[in-house]
C-alpha positions in Angstrom: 145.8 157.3 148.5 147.3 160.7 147.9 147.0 162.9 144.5 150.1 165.1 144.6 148.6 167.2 141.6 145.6 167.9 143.2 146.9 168.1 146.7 144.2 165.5 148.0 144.1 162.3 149.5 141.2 159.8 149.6 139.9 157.2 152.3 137.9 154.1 152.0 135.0 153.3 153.8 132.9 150.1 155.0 129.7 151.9 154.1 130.6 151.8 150.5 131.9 155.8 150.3 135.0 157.1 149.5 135.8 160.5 151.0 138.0 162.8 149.6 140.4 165.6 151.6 142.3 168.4 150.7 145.5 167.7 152.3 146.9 171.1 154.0 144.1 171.1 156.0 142.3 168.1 155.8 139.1 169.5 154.7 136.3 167.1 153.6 135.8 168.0 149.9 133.7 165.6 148.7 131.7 161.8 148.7 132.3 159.8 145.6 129.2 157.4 146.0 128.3 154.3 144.0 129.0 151.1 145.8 126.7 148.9 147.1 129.5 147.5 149.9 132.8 148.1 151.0 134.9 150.0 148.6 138.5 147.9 149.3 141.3 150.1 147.5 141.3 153.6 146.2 144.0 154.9 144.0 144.6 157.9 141.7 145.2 157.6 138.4 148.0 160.0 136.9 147.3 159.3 133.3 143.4 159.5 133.3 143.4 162.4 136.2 141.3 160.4 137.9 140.3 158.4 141.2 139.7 154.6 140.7 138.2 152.4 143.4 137.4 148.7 143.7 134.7 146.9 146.1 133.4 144.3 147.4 130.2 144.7 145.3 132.1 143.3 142.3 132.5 146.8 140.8 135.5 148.9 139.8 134.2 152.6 139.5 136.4 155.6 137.4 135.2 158.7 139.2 135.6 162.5 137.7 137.8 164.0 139.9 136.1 167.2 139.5 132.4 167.1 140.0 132.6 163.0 142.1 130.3 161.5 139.9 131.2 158.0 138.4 132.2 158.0 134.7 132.6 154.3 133.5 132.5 151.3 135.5 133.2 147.7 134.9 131.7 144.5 136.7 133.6 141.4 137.7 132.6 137.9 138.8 133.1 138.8 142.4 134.4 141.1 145.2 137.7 142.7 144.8 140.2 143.9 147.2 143.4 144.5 145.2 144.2 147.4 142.9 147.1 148.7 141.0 147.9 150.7 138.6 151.3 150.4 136.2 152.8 153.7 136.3 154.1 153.1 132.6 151.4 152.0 130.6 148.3 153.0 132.9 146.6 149.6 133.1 144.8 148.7 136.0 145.6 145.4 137.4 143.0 144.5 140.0 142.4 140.8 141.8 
């Protein structure tokens, strides 16, 4: 997904990682690490400022967008490979 504020865009990985780029240059900027499996969907946030992902480890992680480090998660009966995020209220809608 791409942050147009930040001018960064962030990839998924099978090792549970989600990297994140600076755009103009495609930079590596940081790790946001915290899954135990496949992270399945990364998008940012607009209202919160932040990254959220969602994995197959049943997890869906709020990272700081600053420092990488996970702020709140929540865990769901199992895996999950859709995300979305209402542009209008903020709620994040996951399956």
């Amino acid at each position: 997904d791409y942050c147009e504020e930040r001018k960064e865009f962030a990839t998924c990985c099978v090792d549970g990682t989600v990297k994140v780029w600076r755009f103009s240059d495609f930079l590596h900027l940081k790790n946001l690490e915290g899954h135990t499996a496949e992270v399945s969907k990364i998008r940012w946030h607009k209202t919160l400022s932040s990254w959220v992902t969602v994995s197959q480890d049943s997890t869906i992680r709020l990272w700081d967008s600053n420092s990488g480090s996970c702020l709140h998660f929540i865990r769901a009966p199992v895996g999950i490979t859709s995300l979305c995020i209402d542009q209008k209220t903020g709620y994040v809608v996951v399956g």
